[in-house]
C-alpha positions as MATLAB code, in Angstrom:
seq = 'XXXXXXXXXXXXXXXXXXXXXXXXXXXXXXXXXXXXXXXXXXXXXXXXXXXXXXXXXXXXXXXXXXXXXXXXXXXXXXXXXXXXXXXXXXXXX';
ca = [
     180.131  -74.999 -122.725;
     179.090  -71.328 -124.311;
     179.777  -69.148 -121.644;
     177.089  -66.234 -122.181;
     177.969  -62.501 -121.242;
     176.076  -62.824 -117.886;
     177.422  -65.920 -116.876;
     180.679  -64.151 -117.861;
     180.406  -61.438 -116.075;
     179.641  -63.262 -113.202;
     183.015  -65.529 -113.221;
     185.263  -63.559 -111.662;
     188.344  -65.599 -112.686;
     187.204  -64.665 -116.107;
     187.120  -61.202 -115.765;
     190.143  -61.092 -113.556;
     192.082  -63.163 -116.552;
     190.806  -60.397 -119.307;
     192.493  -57.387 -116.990;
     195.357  -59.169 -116.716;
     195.653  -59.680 -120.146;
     194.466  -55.737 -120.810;
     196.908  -54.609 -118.074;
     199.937  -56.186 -119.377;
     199.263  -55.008 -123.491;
     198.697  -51.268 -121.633;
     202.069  -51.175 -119.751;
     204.081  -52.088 -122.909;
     202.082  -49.756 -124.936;
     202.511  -46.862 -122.802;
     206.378  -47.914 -122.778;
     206.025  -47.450 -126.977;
     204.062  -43.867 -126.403;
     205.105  -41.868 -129.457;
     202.955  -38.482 -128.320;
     199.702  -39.297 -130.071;
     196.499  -38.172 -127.783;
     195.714  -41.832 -127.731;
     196.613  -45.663 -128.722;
     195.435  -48.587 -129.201;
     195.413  -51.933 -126.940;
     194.754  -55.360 -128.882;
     194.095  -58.292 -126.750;
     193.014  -61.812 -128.099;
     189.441  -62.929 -127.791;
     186.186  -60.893 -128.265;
     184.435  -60.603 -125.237;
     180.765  -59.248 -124.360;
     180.200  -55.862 -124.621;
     178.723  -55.659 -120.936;
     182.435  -57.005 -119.722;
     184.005  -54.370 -121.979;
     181.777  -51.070 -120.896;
     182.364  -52.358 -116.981;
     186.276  -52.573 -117.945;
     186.339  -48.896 -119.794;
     184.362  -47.719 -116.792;
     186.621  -48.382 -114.768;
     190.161  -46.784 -116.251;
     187.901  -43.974 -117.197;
     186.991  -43.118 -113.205;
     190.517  -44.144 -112.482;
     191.881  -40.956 -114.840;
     191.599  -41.801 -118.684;
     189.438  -39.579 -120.433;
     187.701  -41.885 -122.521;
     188.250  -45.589 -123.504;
     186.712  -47.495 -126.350;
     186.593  -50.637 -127.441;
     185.784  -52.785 -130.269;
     186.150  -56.423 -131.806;
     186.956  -57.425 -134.713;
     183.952  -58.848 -135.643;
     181.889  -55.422 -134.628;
     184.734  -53.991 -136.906;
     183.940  -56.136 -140.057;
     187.440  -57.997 -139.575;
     188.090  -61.941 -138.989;
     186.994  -62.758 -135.531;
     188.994  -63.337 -132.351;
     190.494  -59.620 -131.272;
     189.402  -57.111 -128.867;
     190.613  -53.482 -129.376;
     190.540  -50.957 -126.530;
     191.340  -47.206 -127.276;
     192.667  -45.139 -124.699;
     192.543  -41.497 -124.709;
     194.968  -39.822 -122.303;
     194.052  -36.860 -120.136;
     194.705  -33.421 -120.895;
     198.096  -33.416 -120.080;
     199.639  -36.624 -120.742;
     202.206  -38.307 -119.267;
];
């Protein structure tokens, strides 16, 4: 069954899988943080762009200054990644 992006956004074992996923990828990113104003979070699967705005939303209100995303289809690559950009605050950790 094609789950579409409502029905997705509606199954909340599906969004709770995609933060998991999106959570873990952060915490070993910010582990690797080298200085730059931002990186880059890859996690498998592209997802519906309605999932991925409610998902920057929310790290946004809870302190990033701006998150992005993009898959790799949107991106003119071989399907099957989603890429999140995080922008730290002024003043970053």
């Amino acid at each position: 069954m094609v789950m579409t992006p409502e029905r997705f956004l509606k199954d909340n074992q599906a969004i709770a899988k995609v933060r998991r996923e999106l959570e873990a990828k952060l915490k070993d990113e910010k582990k690797m943080w080298n200085g730059a104003p931002s990186f880059d979070v890859v996690i498998s699967g592209e997802y519906p762009k309605q999932l991925r705005d409610k998902l920057a939303s929310e790290y946004e209100r809870n302190g990033w200054k701006k998150v992005t995303h993009k898959t790799s289809s949107e991106n003119k690559e071989r399907p099957g990644l989603t890429v999140f950009n995080f922008v730290f605050p002024d003043g970053a950790p």
